[in-house]
N, C-alpha and C positions, 0 to 999 in steps of 0.2 A: 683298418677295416676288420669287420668281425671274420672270423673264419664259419663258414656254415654247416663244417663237419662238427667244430664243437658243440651242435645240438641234435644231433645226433641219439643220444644218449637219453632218455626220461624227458624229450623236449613234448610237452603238449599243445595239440592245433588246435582243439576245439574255440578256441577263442578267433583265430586264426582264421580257421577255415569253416568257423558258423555265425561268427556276430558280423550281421551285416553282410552277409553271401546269400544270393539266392539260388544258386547253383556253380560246383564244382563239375568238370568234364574233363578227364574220367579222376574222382577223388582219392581214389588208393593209389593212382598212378602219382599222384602231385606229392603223398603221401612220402611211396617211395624215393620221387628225387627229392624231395626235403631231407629225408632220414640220410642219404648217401655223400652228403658232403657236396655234392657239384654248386658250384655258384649258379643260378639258373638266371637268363637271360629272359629279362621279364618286359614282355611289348606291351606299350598302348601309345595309342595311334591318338591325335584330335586333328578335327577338321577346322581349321582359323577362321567359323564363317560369322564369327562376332569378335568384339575386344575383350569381353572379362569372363574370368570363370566364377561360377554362382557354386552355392552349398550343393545342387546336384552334383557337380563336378568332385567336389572333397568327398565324398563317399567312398568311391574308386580312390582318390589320391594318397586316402588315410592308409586302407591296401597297401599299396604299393610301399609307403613309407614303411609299415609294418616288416613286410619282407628285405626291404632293403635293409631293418636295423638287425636281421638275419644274416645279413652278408651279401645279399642277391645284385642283383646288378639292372637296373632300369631301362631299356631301351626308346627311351622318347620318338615317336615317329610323326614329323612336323606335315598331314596330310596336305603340300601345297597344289597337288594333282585334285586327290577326290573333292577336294573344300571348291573347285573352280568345277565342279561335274555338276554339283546343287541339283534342283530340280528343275528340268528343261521345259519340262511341261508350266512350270510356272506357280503349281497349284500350293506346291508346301511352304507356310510360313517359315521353317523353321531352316529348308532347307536353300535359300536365295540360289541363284549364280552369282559368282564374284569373278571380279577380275583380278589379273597376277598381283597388281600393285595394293588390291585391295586385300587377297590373302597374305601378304610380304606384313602389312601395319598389323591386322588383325596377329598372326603369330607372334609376332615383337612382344603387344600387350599379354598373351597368353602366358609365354614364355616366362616374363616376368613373376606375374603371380602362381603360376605353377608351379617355383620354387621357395613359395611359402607354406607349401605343404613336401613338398616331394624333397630329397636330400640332393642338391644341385651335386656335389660332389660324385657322386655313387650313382647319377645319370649322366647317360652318353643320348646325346642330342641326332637324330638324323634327318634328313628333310628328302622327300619322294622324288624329289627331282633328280635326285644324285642317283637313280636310275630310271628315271621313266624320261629324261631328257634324253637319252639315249637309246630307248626303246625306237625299234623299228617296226615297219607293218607285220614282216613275219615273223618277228616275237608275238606280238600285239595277236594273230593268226593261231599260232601253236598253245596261248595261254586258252583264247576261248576255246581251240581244241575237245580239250580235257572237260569240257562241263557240258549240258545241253541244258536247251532251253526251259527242259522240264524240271530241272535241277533247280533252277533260277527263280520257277512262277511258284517253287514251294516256300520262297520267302515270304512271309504272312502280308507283308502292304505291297509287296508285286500280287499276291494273287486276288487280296480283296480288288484292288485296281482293276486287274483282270475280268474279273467276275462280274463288275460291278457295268463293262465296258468303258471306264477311263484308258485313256491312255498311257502306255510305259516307253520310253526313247528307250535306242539301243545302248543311247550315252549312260544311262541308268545303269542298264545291266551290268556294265563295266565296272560297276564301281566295285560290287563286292569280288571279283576277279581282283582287282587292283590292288584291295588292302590284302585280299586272303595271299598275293603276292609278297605285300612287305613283308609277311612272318619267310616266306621261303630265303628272301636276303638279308636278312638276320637271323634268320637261325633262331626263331624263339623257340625259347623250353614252356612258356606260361604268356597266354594273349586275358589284356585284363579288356573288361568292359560293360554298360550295362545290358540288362536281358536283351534289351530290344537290338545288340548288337548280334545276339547268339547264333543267329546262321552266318552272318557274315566269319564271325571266330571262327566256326566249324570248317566252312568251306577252305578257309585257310590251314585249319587242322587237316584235313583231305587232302589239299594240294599239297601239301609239304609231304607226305605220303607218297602222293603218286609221280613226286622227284626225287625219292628217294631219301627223301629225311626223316627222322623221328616227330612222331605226330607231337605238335603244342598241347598243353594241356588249358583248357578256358575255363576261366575264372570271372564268371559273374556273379555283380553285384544290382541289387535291388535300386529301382529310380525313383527316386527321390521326389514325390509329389509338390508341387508347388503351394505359395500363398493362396491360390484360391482353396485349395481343397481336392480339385477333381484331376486334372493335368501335371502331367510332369512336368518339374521346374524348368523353364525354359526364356532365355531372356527376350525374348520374338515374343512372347505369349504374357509378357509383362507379369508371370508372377513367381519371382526370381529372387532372390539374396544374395547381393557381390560379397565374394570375401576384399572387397576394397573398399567398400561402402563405408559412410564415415558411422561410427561406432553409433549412433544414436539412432541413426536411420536404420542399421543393422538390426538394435535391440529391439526397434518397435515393430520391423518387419517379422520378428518371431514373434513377438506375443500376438502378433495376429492371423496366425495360424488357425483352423480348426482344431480342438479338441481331441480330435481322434487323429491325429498326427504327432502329438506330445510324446509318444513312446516311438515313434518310426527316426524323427530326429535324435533322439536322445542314443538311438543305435547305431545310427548310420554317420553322426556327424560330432559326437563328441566323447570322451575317456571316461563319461561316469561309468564305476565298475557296473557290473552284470546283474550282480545281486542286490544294488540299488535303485538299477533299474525295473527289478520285478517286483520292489516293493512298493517302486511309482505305480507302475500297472496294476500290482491289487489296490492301491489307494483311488484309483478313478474308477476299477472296475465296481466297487465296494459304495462311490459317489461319500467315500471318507475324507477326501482332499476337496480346497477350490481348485481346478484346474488351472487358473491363474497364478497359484503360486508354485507348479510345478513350472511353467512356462517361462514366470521368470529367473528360474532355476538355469530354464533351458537357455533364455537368450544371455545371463550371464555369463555362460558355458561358452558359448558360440563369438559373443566378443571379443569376451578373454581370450582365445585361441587366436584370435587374428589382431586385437589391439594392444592387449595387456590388460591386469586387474585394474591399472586406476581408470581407463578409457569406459571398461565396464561397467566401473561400480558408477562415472559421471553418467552413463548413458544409464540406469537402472533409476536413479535421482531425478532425473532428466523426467524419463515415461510417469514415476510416479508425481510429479508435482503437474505436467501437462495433461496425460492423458487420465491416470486414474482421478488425481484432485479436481482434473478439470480449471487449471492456473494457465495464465497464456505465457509462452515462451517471452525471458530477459532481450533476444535477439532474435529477430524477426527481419528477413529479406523484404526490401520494398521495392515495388515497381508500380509504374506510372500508369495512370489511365486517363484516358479522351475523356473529358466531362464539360455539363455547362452549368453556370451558378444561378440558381435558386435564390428570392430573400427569405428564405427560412433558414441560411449559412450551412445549408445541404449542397448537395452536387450530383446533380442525374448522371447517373455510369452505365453503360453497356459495357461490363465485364467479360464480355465473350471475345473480345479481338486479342487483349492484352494476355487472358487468358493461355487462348489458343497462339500466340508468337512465343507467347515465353517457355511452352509447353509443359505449361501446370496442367493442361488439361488433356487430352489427345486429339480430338474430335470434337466436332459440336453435339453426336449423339453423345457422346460421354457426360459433355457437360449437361446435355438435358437430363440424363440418367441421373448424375447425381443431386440435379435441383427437384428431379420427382423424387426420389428417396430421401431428400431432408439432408443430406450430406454436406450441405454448403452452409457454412453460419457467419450473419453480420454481426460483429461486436456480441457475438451471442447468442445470436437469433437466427432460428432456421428461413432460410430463403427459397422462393419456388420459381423468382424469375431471374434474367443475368440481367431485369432492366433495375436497378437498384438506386437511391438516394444514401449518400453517406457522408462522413468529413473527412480531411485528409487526415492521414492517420487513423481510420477505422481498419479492423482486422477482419481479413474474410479468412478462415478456417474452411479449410478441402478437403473432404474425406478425415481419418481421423488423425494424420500426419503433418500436414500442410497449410504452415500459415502463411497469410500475407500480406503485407502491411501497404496502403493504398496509399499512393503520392498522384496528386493533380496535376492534371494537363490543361487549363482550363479550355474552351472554345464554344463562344459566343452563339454558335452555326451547329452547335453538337444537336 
């Protein structure tokens, strides 16, 4: 393991502690325990309330990898308490309730691929149970203590709720008591997380204070806007990027990115150096580049990191003979649909059942959404209704990823 006194010496953070940070707290503090040798005890906490981690997640993961090839030391905190808090009220997508068994599967999958970015070795794993199963009511008593209420409603989504007259459970409130707890039983030197985490961090920076320890220094990092454009990548919110995703799926989810996310990726999620990337940025600023060929830059970046070069360069071959030539894929998934025969050796389909079972589609508003937008193509041909004539073996094309190859069911009675 490295020693982290030997950087000590002419070590520079700027790279460190500004590509891809949206804020340090407090930064000459972090400063100082870098320069002093201490191995520092570096927390970040996830809540297990889905199976995979997406490119938001590797943002923060790269971080931490970073310090760890410093010397530092990781402290994984497996949230199996706060992930079962969710939201009671019901309202937030992002935030379910779960049950034990359901947070237990959900970390298993996390686990696993968070040691495709993070160094397994040089992280020590810990799970909230291993003291909040022992937490009594007058623990539980003496932590909310320490805080009031008003403390609490200055969290920016308790107070718009607030404000707005939504309701907040008390179960809520607990939460950021709870994690701002696990920095006090590990002892972290540095809590990592993104913005939207940054009262939560604090309040834990505080509490560790007012028992008597060295306040954590927070380290956040900027969120990572999703495939749509407007929201943070979230896999609840469908516009997300597994780093598990099979490498083709992967490449074409980057190239359909907006535009103006081309340089927010390119900092947050992959090693091209710094001064490559400002020459990407005056090349679109300038409208001297296609953005298209920065992007496929990007998404061969972003594969190769999770699949290897040759997975890349198939999936880059792949998008250009499909999606830009406009070629139909060698291999194409089929599934079956209810139909009845016609003598013109056509086949009347209602594509909305097979659709919606197989869950190529989400919803029947979806499907109608992309049959008014032109999104759905027969053999070619843009389609406005799911009631369709075709042969088997006709190709329906879904949005700009998704082919599907139609096999017959026939029925007399359809």
């Amino acid at each position: 393991m490295t020693d982290p006194s030997s950087f000590r010496t002419g070590f520079k953070f700027s790279s460190l502690l500004k590509r891809g940070v949206a804020e340090v707290i407090v930064e000459q503090e972090l400063i100082q325990l870098l320069e002093s040798g201490k191995r520092l005890r570096l927390k970040q906490g996830f809540d297990p309330s889905t199976t995979d981690i997406h490119l938001g997640h590797v943002a923060g993961l790269r971080k931490l990898r970073q310090f760890q090839e410093l010397g530092h030391k990781v402290i994984l905190i497996v949230g199996d308490w706060t992930a079962r808090i969710g939201d009671p009220s019901g309202q937030s997508a992002t935030r379910p309730m779960l049950s034990q068994k359901e947070v237990a599967a959900n970390a298993q999958t996390y686990l696993r691929q968070f040691f495709k970015v993070v160094d397994k070795d040089k992280t020590e794993v810990r799970w909230q149970s291993e003291w909040y199963d022992k937490f009594t009511l007058n623990e539980v008593i003496k932590l909310t203590s320490r805080f009031t209420i008003a403390q609490l409603l200055a969290r920016e989504d308790f107070n718009k709720r607030y404000s707005s007259g939504n309701p907040i459970s008390l179960t809520e409130m607990l939460y950021p008591l709870l994690q701002g707890y696990d920095s006090v039983v590990i002892k972290a030197d540095v809590e990592f997380g993104g913005t939207d985490q940054k009262f939560n961090c604090l309040l834990g920076r505080e509490l560790q204070q007012s028992m008597g320890q060295s306040p954590q220094q927070v380290f956040l990092v900027p969120l990572l806007i999703g495939t749509d454009g407007s929201q943070k990548m979230s896999k609840s919110l469908g516009n997300h990027i597994g780093i598990v995703e099979p490498p083709r799926e992967m490449y074409s989810k980057v190239m359909s990115i907006p535009d103006h996310l081309i340089i927010d990726y390119f900092e947050l999620v992959t090693d091209v150096p710094d001064e490559e990337i400002a020459e990407f940025k005056k090349q679109l600023n300038t409208h001297s580049v296609n953005p298209i060929k920065l992007k496929k830059r990007l998404a061969y970046e972003i594969a190769t990191q999770f699949h290897g070069h040759k997975a890349a360069s198939e999936a880059e071959e792949y998008f250009t003979k499909v999606f830009q030539k406009r070629e139909i894929p060698e291999e194409i998934p089929e599934y079956v649909f209810a139909a009845s025969y016609t003598e013109d050796r056509l086949y009347h389909i209602d594509i909305a059942p097979t659709l919606l079972q197989e869950g190529l589609v989400k919803s029947n508003s979806e499907l109608k959404r992309l049959l008014t937008q032109g999104a759905i193509e027969l053999d070619g041909e843009k389609i406005s209704s799911s009631l369709i004539a075709a042969h088997s073996g006709s190709i329906l094309r879904i949005g700009r990823r998704r082919f599907v190859k139609i096999a017959i069911h026939a029925n007399p009675k359809f």
